[in-house]
C-alpha positions as CSV (number, residue, x, y, z in Angstrom):
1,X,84.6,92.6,151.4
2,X,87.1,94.4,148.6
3,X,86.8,98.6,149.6
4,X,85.6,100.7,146.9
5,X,89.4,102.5,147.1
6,X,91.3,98.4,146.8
7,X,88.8,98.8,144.0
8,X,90.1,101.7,142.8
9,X,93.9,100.5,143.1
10,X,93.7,97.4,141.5
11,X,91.7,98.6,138.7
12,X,95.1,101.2,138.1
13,X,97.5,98.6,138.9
14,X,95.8,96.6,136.0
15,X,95.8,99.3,133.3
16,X,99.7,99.7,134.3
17,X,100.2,96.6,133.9
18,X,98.5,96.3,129.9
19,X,99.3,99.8,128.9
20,X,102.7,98.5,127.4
21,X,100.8,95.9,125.4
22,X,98.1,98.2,124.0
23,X,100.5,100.4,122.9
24,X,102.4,97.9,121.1
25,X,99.4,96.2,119.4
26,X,98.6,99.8,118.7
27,X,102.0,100.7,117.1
28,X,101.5,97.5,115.0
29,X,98.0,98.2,114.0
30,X,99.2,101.8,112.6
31,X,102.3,99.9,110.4
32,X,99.8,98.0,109.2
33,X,97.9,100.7,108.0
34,X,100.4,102.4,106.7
35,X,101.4,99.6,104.8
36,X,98.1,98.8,103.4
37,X,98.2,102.8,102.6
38,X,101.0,102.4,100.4
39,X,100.1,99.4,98.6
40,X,97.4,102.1,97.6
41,X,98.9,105.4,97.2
42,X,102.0,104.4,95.2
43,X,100.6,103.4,92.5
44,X,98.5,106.3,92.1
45,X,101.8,108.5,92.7
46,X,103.6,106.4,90.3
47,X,100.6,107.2,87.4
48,X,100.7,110.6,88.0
49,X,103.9,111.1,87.7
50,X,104.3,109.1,84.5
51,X,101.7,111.5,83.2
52,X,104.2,114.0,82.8
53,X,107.2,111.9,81.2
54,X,107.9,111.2,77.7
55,X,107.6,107.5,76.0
56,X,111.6,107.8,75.9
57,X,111.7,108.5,79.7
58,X,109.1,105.6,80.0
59,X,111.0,103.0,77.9
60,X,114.3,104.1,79.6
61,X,113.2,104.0,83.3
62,X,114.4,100.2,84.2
63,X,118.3,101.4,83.1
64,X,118.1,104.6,85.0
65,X,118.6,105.0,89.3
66,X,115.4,104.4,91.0
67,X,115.0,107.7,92.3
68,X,115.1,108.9,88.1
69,X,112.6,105.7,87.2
70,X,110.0,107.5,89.1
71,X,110.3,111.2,89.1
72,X,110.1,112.7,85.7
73,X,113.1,115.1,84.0
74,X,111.0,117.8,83.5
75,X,107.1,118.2,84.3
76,X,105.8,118.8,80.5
77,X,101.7,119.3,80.2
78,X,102.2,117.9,76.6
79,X,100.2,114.8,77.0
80,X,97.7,116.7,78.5
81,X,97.8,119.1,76.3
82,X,97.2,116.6,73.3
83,X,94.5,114.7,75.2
84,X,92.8,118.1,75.7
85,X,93.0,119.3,72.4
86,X,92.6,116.2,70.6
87,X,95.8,115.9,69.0
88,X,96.7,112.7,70.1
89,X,96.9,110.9,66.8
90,X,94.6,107.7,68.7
91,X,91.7,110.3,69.5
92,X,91.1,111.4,65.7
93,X,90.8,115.0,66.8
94,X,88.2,114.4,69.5
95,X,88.7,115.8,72.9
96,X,89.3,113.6,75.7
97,X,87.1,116.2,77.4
98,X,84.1,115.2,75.2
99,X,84.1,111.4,76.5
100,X,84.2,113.2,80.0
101,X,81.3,115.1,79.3
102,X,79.5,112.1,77.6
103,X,80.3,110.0,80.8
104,X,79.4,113.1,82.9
105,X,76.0,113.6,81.5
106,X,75.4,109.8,81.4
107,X,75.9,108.6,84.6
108,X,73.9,111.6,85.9
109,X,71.2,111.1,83.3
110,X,71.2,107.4,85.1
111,X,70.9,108.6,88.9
112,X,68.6,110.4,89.3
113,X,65.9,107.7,88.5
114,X,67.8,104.7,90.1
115,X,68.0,107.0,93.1
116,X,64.3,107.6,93.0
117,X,62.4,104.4,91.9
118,X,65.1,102.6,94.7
119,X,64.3,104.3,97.3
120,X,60.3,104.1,96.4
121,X,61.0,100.7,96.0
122,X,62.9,100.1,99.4
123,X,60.0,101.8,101.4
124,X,57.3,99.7,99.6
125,X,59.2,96.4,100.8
126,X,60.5,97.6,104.1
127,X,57.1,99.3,105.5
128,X,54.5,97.8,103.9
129,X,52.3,94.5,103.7
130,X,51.3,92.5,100.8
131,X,51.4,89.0,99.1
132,X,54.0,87.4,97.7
133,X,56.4,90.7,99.0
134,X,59.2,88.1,100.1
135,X,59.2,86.0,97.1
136,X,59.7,89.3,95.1
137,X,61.9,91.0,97.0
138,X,64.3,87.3,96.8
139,X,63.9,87.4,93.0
140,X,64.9,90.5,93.1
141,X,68.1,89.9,95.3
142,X,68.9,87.2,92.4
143,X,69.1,89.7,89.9
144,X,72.5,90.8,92.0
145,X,73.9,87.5,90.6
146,X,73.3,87.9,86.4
147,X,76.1,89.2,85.0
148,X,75.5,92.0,82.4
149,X,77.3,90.0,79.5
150,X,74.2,87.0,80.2
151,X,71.3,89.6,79.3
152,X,73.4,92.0,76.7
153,X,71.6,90.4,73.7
154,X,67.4,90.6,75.0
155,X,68.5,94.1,76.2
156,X,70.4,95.4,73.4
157,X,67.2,94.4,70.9
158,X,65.0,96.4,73.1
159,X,67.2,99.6,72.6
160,X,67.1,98.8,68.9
161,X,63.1,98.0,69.0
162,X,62.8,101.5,70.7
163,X,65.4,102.9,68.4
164,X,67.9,104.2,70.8
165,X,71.0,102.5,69.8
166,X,73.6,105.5,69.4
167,X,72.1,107.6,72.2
168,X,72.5,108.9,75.3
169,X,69.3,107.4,76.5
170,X,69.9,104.2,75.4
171,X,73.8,103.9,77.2
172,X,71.7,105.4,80.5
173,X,68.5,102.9,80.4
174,X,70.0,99.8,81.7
175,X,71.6,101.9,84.6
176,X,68.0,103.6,85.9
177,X,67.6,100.4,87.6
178,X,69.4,98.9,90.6
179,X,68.7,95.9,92.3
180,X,71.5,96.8,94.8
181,X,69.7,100.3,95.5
182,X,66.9,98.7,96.5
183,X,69.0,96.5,98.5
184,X,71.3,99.0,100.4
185,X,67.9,101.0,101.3
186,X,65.6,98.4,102.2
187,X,67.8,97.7,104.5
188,X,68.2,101.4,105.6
189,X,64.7,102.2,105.9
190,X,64.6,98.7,108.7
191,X,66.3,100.4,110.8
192,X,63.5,102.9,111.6
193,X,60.8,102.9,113.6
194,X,57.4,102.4,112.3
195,X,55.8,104.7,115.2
196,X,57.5,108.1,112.7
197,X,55.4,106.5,109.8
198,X,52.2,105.5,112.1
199,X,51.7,109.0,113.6
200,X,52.6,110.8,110.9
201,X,49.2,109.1,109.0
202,X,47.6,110.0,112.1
203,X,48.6,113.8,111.1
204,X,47.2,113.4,108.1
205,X,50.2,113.0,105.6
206,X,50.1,110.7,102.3
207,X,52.3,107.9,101.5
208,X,54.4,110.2,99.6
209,X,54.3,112.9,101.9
210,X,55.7,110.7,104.7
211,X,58.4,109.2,102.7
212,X,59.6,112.5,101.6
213,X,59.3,114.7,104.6
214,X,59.9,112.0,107.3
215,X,61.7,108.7,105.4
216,X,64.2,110.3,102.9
217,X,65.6,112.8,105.1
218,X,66.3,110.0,107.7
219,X,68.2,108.0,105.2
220,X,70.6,110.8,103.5
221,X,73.4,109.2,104.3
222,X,72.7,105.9,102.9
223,X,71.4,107.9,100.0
224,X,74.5,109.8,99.5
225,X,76.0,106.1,99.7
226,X,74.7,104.6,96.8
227,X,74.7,107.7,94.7
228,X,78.9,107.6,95.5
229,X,78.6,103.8,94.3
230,X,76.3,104.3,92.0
231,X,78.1,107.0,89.8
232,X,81.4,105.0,90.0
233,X,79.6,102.2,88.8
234,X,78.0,103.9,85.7
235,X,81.3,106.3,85.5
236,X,83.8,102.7,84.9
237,X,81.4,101.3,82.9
238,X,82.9,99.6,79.0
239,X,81.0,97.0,77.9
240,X,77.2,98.3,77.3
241,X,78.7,101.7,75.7
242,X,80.6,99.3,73.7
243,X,77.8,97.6,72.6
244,X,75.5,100.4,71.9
245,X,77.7,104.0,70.7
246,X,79.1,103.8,67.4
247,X,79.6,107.5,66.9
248,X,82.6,108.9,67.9
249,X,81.6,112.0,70.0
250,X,79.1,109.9,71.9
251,X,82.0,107.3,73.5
252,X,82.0,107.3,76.8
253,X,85.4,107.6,79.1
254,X,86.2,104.0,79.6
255,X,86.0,104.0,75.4
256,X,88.5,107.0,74.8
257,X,90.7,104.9,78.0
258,X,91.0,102.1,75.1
259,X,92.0,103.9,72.1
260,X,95.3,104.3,74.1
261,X,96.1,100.7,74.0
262,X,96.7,98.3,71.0
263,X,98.1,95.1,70.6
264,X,101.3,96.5,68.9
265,X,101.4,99.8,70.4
266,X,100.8,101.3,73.7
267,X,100.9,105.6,74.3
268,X,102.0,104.9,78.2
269,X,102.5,108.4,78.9
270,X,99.7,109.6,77.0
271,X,97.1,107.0,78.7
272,X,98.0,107.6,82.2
273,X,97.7,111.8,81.1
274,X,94.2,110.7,80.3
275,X,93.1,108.4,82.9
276,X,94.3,110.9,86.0
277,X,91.7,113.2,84.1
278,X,89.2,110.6,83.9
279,X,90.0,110.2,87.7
280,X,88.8,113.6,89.0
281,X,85.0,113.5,88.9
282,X,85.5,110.6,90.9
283,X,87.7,111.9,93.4
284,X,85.6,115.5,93.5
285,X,82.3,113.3,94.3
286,X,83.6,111.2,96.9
287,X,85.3,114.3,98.4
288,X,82.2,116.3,98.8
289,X,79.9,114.3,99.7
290,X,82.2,112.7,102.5
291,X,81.4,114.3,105.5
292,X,77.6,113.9,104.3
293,X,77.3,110.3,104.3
294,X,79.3,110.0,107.4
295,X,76.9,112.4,108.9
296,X,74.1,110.9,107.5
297,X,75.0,107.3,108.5
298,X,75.1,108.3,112.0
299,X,72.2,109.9,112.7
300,X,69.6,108.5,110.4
301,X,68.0,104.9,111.7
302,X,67.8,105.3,115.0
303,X,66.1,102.3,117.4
């Protein structure tokens, strides 16, 4: 029989022997990364640096050194400073910022009940009991599949019937709702145990007491999740605020984005000025609520 010390020693002599090859598939796995990483970063650096040029700068960059193609002469706030202001002769004196705070107040507006009726939803079909629950939750899943351009027309003549065409309420509506919500926490709330629910009834606590002292604060992370996705989604949205806001200080972000483009003329250095603002809510609400979700995924759901 094989000693507990030849044990020992081979088991050494082993890890010797594929050190060398972990650390090259290591080594290859981080050039990869930082390859992908780039494809990423770049272009983002590239944007933001074209937000400071001028179109002459801009239309002269494929004659000039590549170093001079990418870095700007001098770093002038003047497109921002138009976009701000409203100056920029395709805003028509309206602030950028006003389509940020249109898009702002919007996508909020739109959160807070997807968020809620989700998540009720999610409970009712993960922990409860009654007919016909998986036919609707798989008609439900099929909603994932319809495009937003297929039901445009039904659901713009409801906003009309109910006369919010033109209003904040009616660009947030369609977005209060979110098949994928009820999705992503469904599949959350599986996760856990139905001995937290069972003896917290034995306690004494309602339905909505147990899904709101016991449930939610199990599933923050997953919550924190689609609230990330979920304002992106609403934030980048163009065609329904297309379809329903006429007026110009009720556009949206992705609205004021296209006045910057034309088919004869396009404001490069103007537009990328105005979409590395439109970028920073974004960026702000992924960065906060970061370490949250990560948090959250880990210790909510646990078997």
């Amino acid at each position: 029989m094989i000693s507990k010390k030849e044990s020992t020693v081979g088991t050494l002599v082993k890890k010797k022997m594929f050190a060398p090859k972990l650390h090259r598939i290591s080594f290859i796995n981080l050039c990869i990364v930082i390859l992908l990483s780039l494809f990423i970063v770049v272009p983002f650096a590239m944007m933001f640096l074209t937000s400071f040029k001028t179109m002459t700068e801009i239309f002269e960059a494929p004659s000039r050194p590549l170093v001079s193609r990418i870095w700007p002469d001098s770093f002038s706030f003047n497109n921002y400073r138009l976009i701000i202001t409203g100056e920029a002769r395709q805003l028509n004196g309206v602030s950028f910022l006003v389509f940020i705070k249109n898009s702002f107040i919007t996508s909020i507006g739109a959160i807070v009940p997807a968020i809620l009726m989700s998540c009720l939803a999610a409970y009712g079909f993960s922990k409860f009991k009654f007919p016909g629950k998986i036919i609707f939750y798989y008609m439900l899943l099929m909603l994932l599949m319809i495009p937003m351009e297929m039901i445009s027309i039904p659901l713009f003549q409801v906003i009309a019937r109910w006369r919010l065409v033109d209003t904040y309420i009616g660009i947030m509506l369609p977005g209060a709702i979110s098949a994928f919500g009820i999705f992503l926490m469904k599949e959350n709330y599986d996760t856990i145990p139905i001995d937290y629910i069972e003896a917290a009834r034995l306690d004494g606590q309602s339905e909505f007491g147990i899904f709101f002292k016991i449930i939610a604060p199990m599933s923050t992370g997953a919550m924190m999740t689609f609230l990330v996705i979920k304002f992106t989604q609403n934030w980048n949205s163009y065609f329904w605020p297309l379809i329903v806001v006429s007026t110009e200080s009720k556009k949206t972000v992705t609205l004021g984005l296209s006045k910057f483009t034309s088919d004869l003329f396009q404001q490069w250095n103007e537009l990328t000025a105005a979409v590395v603002l439109s970028l920073i809510p974004t960026l702000l609400l992924f960065i906060f609520f970061k370490d949250r979700i990560i948090r959250g995924l880990m210790r909510s759901g646990l078997k």
